[in-house]
C-alpha positions as CSV (number, residue, x, y, z in Angstrom):
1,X,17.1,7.5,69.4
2,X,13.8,6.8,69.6
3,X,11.5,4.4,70.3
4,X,10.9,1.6,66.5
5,X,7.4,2.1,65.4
6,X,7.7,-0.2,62.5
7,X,9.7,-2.7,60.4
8,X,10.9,-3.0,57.1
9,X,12.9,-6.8,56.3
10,X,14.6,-6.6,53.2
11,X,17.7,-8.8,54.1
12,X,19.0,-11.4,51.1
13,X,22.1,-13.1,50.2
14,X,22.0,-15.2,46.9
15,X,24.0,-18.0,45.6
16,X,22.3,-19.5,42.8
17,X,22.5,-22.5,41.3
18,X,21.2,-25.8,40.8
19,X,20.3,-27.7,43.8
20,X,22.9,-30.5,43.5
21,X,25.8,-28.4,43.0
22,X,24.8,-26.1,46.3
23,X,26.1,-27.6,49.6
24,X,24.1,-27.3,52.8
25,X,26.2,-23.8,53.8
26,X,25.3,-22.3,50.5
27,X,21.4,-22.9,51.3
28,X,22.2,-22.0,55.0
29,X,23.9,-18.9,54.0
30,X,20.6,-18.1,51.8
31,X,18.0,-18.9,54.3
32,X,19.7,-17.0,57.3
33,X,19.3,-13.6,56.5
34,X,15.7,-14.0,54.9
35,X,14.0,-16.6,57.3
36,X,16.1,-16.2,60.1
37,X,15.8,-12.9,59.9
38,X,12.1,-12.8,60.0
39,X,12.5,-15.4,62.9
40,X,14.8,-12.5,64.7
41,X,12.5,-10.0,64.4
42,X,9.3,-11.8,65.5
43,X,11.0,-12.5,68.7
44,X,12.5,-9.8,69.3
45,X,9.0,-7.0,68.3
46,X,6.1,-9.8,67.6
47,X,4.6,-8.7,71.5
48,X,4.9,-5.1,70.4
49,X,2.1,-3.0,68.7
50,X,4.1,-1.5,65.6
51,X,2.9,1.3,63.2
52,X,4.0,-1.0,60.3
53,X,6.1,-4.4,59.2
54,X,6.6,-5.5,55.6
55,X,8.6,-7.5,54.8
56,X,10.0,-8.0,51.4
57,X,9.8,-11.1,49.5
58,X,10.5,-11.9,45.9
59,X,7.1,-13.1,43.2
60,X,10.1,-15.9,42.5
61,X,8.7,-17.1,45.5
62,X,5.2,-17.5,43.7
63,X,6.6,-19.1,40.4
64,X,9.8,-20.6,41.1
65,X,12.7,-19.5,38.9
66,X,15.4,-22.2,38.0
67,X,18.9,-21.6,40.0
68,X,17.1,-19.7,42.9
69,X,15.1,-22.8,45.1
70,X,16.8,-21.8,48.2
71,X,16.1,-17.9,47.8
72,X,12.4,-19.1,46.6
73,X,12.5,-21.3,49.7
74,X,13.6,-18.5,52.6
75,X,10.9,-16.1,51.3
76,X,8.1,-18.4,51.3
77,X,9.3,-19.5,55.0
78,X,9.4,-15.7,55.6
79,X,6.0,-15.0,54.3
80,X,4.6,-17.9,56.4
81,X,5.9,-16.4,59.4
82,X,4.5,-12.9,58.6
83,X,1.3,-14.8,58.4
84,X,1.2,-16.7,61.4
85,X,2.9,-13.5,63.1
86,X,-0.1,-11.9,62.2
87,X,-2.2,-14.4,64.3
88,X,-0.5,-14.7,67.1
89,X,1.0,-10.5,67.6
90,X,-0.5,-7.6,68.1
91,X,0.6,-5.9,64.6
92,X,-0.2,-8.0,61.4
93,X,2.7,-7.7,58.9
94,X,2.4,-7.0,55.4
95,X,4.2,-8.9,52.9
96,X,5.5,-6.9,49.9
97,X,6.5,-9.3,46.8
98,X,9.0,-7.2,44.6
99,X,9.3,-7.9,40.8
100,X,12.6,-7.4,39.5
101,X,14.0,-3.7,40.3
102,X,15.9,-2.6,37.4
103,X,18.8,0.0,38.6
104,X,19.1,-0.7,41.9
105,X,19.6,-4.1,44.1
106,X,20.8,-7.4,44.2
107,X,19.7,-8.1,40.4
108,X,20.2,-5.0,39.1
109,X,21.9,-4.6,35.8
110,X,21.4,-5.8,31.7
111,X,22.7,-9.6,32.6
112,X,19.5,-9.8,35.2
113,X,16.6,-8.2,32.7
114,X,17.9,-10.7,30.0
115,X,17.4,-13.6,33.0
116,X,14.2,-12.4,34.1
117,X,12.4,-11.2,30.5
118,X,12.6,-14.6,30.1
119,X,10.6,-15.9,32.1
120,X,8.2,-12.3,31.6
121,X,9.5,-10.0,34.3
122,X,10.1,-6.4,32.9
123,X,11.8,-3.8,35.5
124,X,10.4,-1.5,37.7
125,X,11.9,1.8,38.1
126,X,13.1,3.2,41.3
127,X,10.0,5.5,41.6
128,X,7.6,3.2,41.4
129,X,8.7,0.9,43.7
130,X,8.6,4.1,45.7
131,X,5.2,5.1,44.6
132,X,4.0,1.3,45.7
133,X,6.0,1.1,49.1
134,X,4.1,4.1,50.2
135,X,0.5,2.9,48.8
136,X,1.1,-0.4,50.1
137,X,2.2,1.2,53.7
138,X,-0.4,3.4,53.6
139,X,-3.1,0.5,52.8
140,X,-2.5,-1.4,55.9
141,X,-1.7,-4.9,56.4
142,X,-2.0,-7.1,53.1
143,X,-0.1,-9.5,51.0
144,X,0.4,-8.1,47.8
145,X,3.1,-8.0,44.9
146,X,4.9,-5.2,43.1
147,X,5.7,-5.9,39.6
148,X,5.9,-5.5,35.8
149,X,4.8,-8.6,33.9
150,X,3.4,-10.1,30.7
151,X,0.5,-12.6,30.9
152,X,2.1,-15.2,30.5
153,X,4.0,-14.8,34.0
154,X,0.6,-13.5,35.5
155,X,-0.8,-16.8,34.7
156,X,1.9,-18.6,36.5
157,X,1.5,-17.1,39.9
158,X,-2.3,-17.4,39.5
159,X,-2.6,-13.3,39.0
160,X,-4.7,-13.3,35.5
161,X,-7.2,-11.2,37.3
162,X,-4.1,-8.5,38.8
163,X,-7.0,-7.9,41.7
164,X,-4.1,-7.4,44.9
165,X,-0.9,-6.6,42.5
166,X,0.2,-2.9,42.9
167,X,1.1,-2.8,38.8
168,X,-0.9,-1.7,37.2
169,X,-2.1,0.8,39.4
170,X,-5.5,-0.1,42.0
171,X,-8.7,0.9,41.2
172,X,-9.3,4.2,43.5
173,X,-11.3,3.5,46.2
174,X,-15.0,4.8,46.0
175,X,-16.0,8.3,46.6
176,X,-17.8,8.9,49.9
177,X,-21.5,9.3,50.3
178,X,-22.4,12.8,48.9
179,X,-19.2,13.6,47.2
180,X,-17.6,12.8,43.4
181,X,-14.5,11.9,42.6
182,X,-12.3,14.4,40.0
């Protein structure tokens, strides 16, 4: 094997519910894998200059979502370590916060797009999440989020304006000097 030229952290364990009726190993066994995790790899790779790390996070972790604080919770811990691992290594991470993948994943399946339609979260097919991995690798460091939504939830996480969300698709990047665009 090689030498690791960059990271993706995508590890998550839930166990919903509402916070009263979740005991401290329940929230433990939620935050491990997502904060801890981030934790783990920033001392193991924060000193190395990587290619690439994103990490994945959830938009849940923008708006809240009843039944999920302490998956909400470990991502925004997460994200705050990307940031601050950013400022203090020598690659800055992006962070990468999924909507709700339809066919594939943790909430995959008809019970989940009933639960998230809800609250205005459509799916996202397999190949665009693809499609937006690869623009958002291939972008460089950011924080952005990957997702089909109405207005409504738009307005929730403060996105009316959709500038940094990946759906719909960017705005192509100028043209430059002395050529057109097809």
């Amino acid at each position: 094997l090689g030498p690791v030229r960059g990271l993706f952290h995508g590890a998550l364990t839930l166990r919903d519910g509402a916070l009263g009726g979740l005991s401290a190993q329940d929230v433990e066994a939620v935050s491990r894998p997502k904060a801890g995790g981030a934790a783990a790899l920033h001392a193991l790779f924060g000193e190395r200059a990587l290619q690439f790390v994103v990490f994945f996070s959830s938009v849940l972790s923008l708006s809240g979502n009843p039944g999920q604080a302490p998956y909400t919770g470990a991502c925004e811990a997460a994200d705050a370590l990307a940031a601050w691992w950013g400022q203090t290594g020598r690659t800055r991470p992006t962070v990468l916060a999924w909507g709700h993948w339809g066919t594939v994943g943790a909430v995959a399946g008809a019970a989940w797009q009933e639960r998230l339609g809800k609250i205005g979260l459509r799916p996202i097919r397999v190949d665009e999440g693809l499609d937006a991995l690869e623009r958002v690798i291939k972008a460089g460091p950011q924080e952005v989020a990957a997702l089909w939504a109405d207005p409504t939830f738009l307005s929730r996480i403060h996105a009316e304006d959709a500038e940094r969300l990946i759906f719909p698709p960017p705005v192509p990047p100028p043209a430059p000097p002395g050529r057109t665009r097809s």
